[in-house]
N, C-alpha and C positions, 0 to 999 in steps of 0.2 A: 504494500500500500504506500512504500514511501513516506513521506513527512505529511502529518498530521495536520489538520488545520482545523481547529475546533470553532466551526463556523455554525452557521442556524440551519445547513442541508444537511451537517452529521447529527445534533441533534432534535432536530425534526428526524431522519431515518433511526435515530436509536431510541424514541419514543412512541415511534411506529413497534420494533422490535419487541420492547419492553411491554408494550400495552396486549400482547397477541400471547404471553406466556400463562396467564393462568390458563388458555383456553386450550395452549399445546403443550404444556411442559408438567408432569409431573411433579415434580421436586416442588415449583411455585404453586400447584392446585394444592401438594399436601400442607406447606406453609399456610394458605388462606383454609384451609377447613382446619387447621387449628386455631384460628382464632374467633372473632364474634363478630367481624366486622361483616360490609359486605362494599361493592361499590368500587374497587377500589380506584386511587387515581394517584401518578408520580408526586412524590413531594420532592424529589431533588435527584439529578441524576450528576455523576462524576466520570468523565471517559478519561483513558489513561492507555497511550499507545504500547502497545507491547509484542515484539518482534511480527508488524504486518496484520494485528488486527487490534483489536479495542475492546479492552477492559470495561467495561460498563460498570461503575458501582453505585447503585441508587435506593434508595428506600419507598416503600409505598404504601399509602396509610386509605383506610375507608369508617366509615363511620358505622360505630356501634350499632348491633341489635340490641336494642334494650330488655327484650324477653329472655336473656342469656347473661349467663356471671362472665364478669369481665376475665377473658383469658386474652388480651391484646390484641391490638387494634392498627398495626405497621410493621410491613416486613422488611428484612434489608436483605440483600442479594447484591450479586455478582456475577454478570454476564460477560464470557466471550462471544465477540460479535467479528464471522471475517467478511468482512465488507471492500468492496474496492469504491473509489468516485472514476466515476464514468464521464471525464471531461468534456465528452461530444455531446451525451446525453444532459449535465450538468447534476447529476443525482448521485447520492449512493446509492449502488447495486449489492445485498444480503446473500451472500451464498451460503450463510450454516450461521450458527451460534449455538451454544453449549452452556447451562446453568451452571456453574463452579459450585454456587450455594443461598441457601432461603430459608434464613431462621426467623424467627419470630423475637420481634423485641421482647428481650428479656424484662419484665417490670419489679421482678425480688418480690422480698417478700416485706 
């Protein structure tokens, strides 16, 4: 991918990415049925280039069922994203990405 340019076309494409995993990705579906939220939407994403693809690391929070004991309400994760930008096209192009990991904020006790 070359040198990085953390402009509003990679995160636009890595908000795309992120928003599509509870519905494909296991790891993120079992992270959201442990908690009570539902809904969920990014509250903050971090990309970090790393030999030709991108690190994604973000959190993402949805609002409480209230008919449910609070077990948390934000997950944080860590996405490999290999993406290329398609300079003719003017886009990033997604050819894979891989969960690394999606825990659930810890709240203690």
């Amino acid at each position: 991918m070359g040198v990085v340019a953390f402009d509003e076309r990679l995160m636009t494409m890595l908000q795309d990415v992120l928003a599509d995993l509870p519905d494909c990705d296991d790891q993120m579906a079992s992270a959201i049925a442990e908690t009570n939220a539902c809904g969920y939407y990014l509250d903050w994403i971090e990309p970090t280039p790393v030999h030709g693809e991108v690190i994604a690391t973000f959190a993402s929070s949805g609002p409480r069922k209230d008919d449910c004991c609070f077990c948390g309400d934000t997950i944080h994760a860590r996405v490999k994203v290999d993406a290329v930008f398609d300079g003719v096209a003017g886009e990033w192009k997604v050819n894979g990405y891989e969960v690394l990991s999606a825990e659930v904020e810890d709240w203690g006790d």
